[in-house]
N, C-alpha and C positions, 0 to 999 in steps of 0.2 A: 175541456171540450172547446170545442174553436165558436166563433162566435154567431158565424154562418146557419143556416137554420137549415133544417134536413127532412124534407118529405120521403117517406118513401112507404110501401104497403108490400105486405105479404099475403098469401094464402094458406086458410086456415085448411087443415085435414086431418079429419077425425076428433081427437082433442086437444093437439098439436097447431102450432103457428110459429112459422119459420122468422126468425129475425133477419132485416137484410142486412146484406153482407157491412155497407159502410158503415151502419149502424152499429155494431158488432165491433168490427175496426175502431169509429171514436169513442165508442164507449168501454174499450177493451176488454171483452167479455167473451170469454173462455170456456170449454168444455168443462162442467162441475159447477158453473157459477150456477146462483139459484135466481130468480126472477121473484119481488116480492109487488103483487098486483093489488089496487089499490080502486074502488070505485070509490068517487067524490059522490056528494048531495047533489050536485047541479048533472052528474051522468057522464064527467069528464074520469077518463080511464089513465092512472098515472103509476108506472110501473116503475120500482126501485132494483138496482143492481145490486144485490150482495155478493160479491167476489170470493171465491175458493182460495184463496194463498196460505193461507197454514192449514194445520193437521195433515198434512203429506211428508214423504221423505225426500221430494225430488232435491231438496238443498240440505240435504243432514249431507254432513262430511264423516261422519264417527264420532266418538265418544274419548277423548283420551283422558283416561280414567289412571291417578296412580298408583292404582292395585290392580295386580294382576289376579288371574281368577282361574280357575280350572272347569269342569264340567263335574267334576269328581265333588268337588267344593260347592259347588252350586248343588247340586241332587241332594249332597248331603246336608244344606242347609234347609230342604222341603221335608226330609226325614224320606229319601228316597233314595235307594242304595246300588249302584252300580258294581254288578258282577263279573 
């Protein structure tokens, strides 16, 4: 995060509030990230980024596995038997 300090406000609507866009930008936060909100003792409101980067496939390239496998082989390994 750059060292610059960053005001900015949104508008809340309904149970929703919009993060502005720079914000967003420096703090790189992406579709799926989750927002973890934090009220302090003193009423200061201090919100954590957990970012979404695994459990997706957007970067699985395949699996090269050195056995080959069938469908036929596979059923028959659940005890389910293709006609």
């Amino acid at each position: 995060m750059s060292s610059e300090q960053i005001n900015s406000e949104s508008k809340v609507s309904g149970n929703q509030a919009n993060i502005p866009a720079q914000i967003r930008t420096e703090l790189d936060i992406d579709d799926g990230d989750r927002l973890r909100w934090h009220l302090e003792d003193d009423g200061t409101l201090r919100v954590e980024v957990v970012q979404q980067r695994s459990g997706t496939f957007s970067d699985f390239d395949g699996y090269e596995g050195d056995q080959t496998t069938t469908v036929e082989r596979e059923h028959d390994s659940w005890g389910v038997t293709v006609e």
